[in-house]
C-alpha positions as CSV (number, residue, x, y, z in Angstrom):
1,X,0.0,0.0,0.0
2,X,1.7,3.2,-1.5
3,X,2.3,5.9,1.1
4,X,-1.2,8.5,1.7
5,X,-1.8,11.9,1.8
6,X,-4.8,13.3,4.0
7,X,-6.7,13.2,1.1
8,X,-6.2,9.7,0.3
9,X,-7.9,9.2,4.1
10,X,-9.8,12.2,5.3
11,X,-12.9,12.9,2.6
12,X,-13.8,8.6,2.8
13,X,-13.5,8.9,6.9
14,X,-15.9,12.2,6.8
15,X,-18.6,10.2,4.3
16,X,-18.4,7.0,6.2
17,X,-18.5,9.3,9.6
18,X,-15.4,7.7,11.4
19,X,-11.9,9.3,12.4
20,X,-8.7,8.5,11.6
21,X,-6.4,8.5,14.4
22,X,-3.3,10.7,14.0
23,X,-0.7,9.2,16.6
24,X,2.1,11.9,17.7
25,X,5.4,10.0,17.8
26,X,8.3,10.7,19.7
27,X,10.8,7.7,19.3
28,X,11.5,5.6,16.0
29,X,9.9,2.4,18.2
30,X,6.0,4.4,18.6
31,X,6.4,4.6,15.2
32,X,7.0,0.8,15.2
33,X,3.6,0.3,17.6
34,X,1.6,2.4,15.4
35,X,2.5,0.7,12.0
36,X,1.8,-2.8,13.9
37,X,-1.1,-1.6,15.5
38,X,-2.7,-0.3,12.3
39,X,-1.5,-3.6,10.3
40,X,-3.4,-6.0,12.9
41,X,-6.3,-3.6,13.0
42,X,-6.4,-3.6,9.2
43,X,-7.0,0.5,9.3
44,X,-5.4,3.2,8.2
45,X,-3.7,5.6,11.0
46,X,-2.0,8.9,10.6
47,X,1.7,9.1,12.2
48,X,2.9,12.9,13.2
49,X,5.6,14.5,14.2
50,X,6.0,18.1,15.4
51,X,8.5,20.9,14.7
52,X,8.6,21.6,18.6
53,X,10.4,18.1,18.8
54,X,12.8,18.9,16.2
55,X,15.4,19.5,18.8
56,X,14.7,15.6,20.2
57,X,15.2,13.7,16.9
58,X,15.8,15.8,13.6
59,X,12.7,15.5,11.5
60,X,14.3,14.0,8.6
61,X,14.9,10.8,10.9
62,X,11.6,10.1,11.2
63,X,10.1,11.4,8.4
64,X,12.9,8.8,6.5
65,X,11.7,6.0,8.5
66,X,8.4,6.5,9.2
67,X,7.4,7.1,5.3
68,X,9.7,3.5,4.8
69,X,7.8,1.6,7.0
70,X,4.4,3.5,5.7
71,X,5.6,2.4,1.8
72,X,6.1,-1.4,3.0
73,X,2.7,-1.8,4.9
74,X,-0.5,-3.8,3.7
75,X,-2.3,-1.0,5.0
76,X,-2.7,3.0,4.1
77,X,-0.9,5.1,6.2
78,X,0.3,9.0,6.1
79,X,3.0,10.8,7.5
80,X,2.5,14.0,8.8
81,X,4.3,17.1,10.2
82,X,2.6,18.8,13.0
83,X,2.1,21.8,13.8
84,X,4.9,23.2,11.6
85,X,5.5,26.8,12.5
86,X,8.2,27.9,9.6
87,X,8.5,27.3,5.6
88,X,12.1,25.9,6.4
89,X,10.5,23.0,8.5
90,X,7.7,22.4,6.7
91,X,10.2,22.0,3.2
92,X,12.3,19.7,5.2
93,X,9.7,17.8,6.0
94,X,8.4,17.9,2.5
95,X,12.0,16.7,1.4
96,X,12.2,13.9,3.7
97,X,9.3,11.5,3.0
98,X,6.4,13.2,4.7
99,X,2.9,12.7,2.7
100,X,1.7,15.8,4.6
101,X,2.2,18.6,6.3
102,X,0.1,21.1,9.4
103,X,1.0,25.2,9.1
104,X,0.1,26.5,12.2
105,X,0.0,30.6,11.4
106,X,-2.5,30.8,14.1
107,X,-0.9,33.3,15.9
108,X,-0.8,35.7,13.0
109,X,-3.7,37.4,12.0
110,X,-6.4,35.9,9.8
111,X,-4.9,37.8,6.6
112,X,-1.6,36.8,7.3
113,X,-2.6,33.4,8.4
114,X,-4.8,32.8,5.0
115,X,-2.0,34.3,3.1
116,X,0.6,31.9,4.5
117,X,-1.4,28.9,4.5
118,X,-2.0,29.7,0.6
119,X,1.5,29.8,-0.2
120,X,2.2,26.5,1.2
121,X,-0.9,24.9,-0.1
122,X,0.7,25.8,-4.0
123,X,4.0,24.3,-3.0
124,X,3.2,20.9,-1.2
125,X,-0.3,20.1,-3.4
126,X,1.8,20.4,-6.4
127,X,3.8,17.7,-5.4
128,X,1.1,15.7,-4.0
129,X,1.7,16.6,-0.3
130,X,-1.4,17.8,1.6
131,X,-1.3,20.3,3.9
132,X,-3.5,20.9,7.5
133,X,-4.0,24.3,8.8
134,X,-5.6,26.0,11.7
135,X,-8.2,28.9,12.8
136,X,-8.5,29.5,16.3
137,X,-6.0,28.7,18.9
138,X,-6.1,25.4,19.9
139,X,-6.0,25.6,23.8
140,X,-8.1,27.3,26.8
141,X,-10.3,30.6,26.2
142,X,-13.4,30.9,24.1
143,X,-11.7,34.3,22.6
144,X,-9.3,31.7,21.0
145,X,-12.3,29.5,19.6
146,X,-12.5,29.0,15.8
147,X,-14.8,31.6,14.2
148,X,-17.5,29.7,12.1
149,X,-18.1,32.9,9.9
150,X,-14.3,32.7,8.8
151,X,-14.4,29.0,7.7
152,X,-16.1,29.2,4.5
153,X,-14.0,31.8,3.3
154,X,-10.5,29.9,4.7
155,X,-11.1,27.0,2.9
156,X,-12.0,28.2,0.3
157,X,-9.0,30.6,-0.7
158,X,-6.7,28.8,1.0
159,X,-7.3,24.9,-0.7
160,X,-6.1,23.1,2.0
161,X,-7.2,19.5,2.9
162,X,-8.2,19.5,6.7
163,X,-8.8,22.5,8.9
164,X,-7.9,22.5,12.8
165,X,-10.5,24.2,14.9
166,X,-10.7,25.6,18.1
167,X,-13.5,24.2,20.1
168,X,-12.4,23.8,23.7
169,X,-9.9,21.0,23.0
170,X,-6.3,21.7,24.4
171,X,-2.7,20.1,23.8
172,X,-1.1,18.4,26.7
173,X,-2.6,15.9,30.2
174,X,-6.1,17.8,30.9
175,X,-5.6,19.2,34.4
176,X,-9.8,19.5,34.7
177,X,-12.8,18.4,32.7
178,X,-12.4,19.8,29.3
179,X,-15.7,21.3,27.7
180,X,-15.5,21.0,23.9
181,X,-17.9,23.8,22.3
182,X,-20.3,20.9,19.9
183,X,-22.9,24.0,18.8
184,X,-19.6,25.8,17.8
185,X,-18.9,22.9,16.1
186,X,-21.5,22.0,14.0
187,X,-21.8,25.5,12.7
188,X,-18.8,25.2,11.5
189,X,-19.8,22.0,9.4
190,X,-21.9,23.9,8.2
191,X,-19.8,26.5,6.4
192,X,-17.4,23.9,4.7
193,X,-16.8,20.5,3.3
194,X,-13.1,20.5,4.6
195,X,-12.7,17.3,6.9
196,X,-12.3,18.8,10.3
197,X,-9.2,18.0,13.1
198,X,-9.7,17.9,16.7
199,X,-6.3,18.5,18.4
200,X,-5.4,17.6,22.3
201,X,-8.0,14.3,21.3
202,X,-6.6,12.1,24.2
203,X,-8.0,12.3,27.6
204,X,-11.5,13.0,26.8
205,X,-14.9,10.8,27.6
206,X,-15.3,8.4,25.1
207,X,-19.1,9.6,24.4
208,X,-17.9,12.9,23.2
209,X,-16.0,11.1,19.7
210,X,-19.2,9.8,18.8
211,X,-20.4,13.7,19.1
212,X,-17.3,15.0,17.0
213,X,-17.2,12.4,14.3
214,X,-20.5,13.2,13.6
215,X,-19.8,16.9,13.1
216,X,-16.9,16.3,11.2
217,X,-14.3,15.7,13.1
218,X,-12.2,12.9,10.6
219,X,-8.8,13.2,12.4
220,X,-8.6,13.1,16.1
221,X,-4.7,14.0,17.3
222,X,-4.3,11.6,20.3
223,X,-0.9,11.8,22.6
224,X,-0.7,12.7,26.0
225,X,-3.2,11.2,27.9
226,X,-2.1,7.6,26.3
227,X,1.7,8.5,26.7
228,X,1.6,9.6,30.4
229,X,-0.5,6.5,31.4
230,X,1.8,4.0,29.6
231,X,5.0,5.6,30.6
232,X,3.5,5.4,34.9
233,X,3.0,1.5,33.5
234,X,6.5,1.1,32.4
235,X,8.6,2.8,35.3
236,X,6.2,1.3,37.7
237,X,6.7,-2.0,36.2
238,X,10.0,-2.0,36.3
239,X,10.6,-0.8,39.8
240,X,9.1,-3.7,41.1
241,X,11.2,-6.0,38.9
242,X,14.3,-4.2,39.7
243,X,13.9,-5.1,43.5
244,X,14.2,-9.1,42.4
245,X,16.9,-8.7,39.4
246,X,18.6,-6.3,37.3
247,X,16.6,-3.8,34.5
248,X,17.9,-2.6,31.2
249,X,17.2,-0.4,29.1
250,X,16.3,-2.7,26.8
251,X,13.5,-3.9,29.3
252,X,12.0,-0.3,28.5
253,X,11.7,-0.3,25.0
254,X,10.5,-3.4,24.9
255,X,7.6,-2.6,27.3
256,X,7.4,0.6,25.2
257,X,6.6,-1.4,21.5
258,X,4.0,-4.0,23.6
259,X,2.1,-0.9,25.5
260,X,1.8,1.2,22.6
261,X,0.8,-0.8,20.1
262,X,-1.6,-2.2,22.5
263,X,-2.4,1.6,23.4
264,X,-3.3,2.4,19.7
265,X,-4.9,-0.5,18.5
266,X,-7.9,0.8,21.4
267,X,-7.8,3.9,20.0
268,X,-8.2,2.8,16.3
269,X,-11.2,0.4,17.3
270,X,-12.8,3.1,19.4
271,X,-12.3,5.6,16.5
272,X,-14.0,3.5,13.9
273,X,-16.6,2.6,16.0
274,X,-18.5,5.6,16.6
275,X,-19.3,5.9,12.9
């Protein structure tokens, strides 16, 4: 199965109302678990990688082997930068195997962010990359929320093939109950036929995908909430075999590969399901 763009995933998850996961990687063995995961699960996932992570493991690393793997699975999967903040990352990315590609000019204004996103659009669609963008901040504050009389005309001039929104999501472990804005949400539906992302997707009540995918909502970013819990597994695991016998590193990453992939393969199921 050749490696996908958003578009060879998003518009068939929106008409068939079900959500592609996008998985945010940090080590070349997630990328591993996800790959697995999506093989046994027979369905197509969405591996990302962020600019803010650049300084961890260059992009090109796992952009090279995360679009290998993608290229040599039985199953369609797309390799995505995240949240890319600059033209010089996002052409790296571009350059090193990555089917798609986020802008994030949120912080500009909405000319400058439209403008931007435009730009890129020309450049990576031309070469068959896709490219994400967001309106709104993603994070706390209704002030920051995605304005639904802006969408139509976003889409529209910019081209681009998924829009983040705002909508009471945030990135990170939720410290209280989040409240995701769903009227704000299917107003926006309304105004385009844009597959929608919902960011800072992990840690939320299972009840409220069904809500979003049905709005929507065809990728669901999904991180934190599964990475904090499976890393408190891991060290606590291994503190209580380290007071019988000796622990390695390699004792880590194995627990790493099994938890994740286990980790994922939930999320995939529960994603699919709520169509």
């Amino acid at each position: 199965m050749p490696l996908v763009s958003l578009d060879g995933l998003l518009p068939k998850a929106r008409q068939n109302n079900y959500a592609v996961p996008a998985f945010n990687v940090v080590s070349l063995e997630m990328i591993i678990s996800a790959v697995k995961a999506a093989e046994k699960e027979n369905s197509p996932i969405i591996i990302e990688y962020t600019e803010g992570d650049d300084t961890r493991i260059p992009l090109e690393y796992i952009g090279r082997f995360a679009s290998d793997l993608a290229r040599k699975s039985d199953v369609p999967i797309c390799v995505h930068l995240d949240h890319g903040n600059t033209l010089k990352a996002i052409l790296r990315a571009i350059k090193s195997g990555y089917s798609s590609v986020m802008y994030d000019g949120s912080a500009l204004s909405y000319q400058d962010n439209a403008a931007n996103t435009k730009k890129i659009v020309e450049i990576a669609k031309s070469i068959g990359v896709s490219v994400e963008a967001e309106l709104g901040t993603i994070g706390p504050g209704e002030d920051n929320y995605t304005d639904p009389g802006l969408v139509n005309d976003f889409t529209n001039s910019t081209g681009i093939s998924a829009l983040a929104v705002a909508i009471g999501t945030e990135h990170g472990v939720y410290k209280g109950k989040p409240e995701v804005d769903l009227k704000r949400l299917k107003d926006i539906r309304k105004e385009t036929e844009t597959p929608l992302v919902m960011h800072g997707g992990s840690g939320l009540d299972e009840e409220i995908y069904a809500k979003v995918i049905d709005n929507g909502v065809s990728k669901i970013n999904y991180y934190s909430a599964m990475s904090n819990k499976i890393t408190n597994r891991i060290m606590n695991e291994l503190q209580d075999a380290s007071e019988n016998e000796p622990v390695y590193l390699q004792d880590a990453i194995d627990l790493e590969l099994k938890y994740f992939e286990e980790g994922m393969r939930k999320v995939i199921r529960l994603f699919r399901k709520q169509g």
